[in-house]
C-alpha positions as CSV (number, residue, x, y, z in Angstrom):
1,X,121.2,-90.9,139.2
2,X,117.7,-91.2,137.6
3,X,118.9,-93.9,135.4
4,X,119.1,-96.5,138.7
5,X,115.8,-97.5,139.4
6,X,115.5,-98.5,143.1
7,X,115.4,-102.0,143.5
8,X,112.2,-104.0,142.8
9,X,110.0,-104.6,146.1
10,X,108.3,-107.5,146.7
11,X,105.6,-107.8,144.0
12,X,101.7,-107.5,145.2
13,X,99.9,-110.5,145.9
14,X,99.0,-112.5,143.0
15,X,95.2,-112.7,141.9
16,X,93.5,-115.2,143.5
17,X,90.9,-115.5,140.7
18,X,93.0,-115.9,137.6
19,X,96.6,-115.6,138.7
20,X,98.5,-113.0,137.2
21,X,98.2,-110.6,134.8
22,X,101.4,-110.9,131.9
23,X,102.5,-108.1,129.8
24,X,105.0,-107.7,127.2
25,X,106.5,-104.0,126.9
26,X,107.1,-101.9,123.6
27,X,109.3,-99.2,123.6
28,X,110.5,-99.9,127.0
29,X,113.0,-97.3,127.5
30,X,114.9,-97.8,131.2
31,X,111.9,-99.2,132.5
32,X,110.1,-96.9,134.5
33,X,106.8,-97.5,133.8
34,X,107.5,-101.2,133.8
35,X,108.9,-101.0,137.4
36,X,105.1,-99.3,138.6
37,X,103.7,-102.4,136.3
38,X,105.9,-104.4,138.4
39,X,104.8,-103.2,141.8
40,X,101.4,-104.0,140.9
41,X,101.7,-107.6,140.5
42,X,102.1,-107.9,136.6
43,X,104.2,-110.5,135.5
44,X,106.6,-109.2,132.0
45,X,107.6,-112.0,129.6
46,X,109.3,-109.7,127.3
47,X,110.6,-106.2,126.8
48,X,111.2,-105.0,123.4
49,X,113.5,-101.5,123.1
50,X,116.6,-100.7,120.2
51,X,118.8,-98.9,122.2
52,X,121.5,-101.0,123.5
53,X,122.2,-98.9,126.7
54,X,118.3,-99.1,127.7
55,X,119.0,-102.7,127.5
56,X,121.3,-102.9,129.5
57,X,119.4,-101.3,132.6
58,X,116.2,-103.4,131.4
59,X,118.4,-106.1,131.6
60,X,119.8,-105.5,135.2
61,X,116.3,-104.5,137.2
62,X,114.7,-107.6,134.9
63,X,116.6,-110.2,134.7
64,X,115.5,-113.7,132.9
65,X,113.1,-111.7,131.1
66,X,113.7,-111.7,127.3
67,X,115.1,-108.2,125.4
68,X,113.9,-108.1,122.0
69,X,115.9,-105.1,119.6
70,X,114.0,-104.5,117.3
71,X,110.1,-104.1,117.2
72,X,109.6,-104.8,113.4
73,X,110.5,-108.1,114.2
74,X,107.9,-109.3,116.8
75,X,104.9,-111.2,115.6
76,X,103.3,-114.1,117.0
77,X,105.8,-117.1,116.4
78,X,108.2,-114.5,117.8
79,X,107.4,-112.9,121.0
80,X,107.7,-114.7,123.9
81,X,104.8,-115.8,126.0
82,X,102.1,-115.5,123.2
């Protein structure tokens, strides 16, 4: 069913200038372009998306990465890893 993403491979090798590269991710639906992110060695320290159901898959193929609800709400004392 397209909403199970496959399981998360093995990240790429970090950078060995500068370490890795965090994003946070807006409107984050199930995740998709998140998982390619992923695969590419980015490392997410939040997700932000309103619909509980998308949460719950975020939630799944990321765990321990925060799942904020509502974008309105993010600023700098609020969003994690800023």
């Amino acid at each position: 069913m397209l909403y199970r993403l496959v399981p998360l491979l093995p990240r790429a090798a970090a950078r060995t200038e500068g370490g890795s590269v965090n994003v946070g991710s807006l409107f984050s639906g199930i995740g998709g372009m998140d998982y390619g992110l992923a695969r590419a060695g980015l490392q997410h320290v939040f997700f932000c998306e309103s619909d509980p159901w998308r949460r719950s898959v975020l939630a799944h193929h990321f765990p321990g990465v925060p799942i904020l609800s509502d974008v309105r709400a993010l600023g700098v004392e609020s969003t994690p890893g800023a």
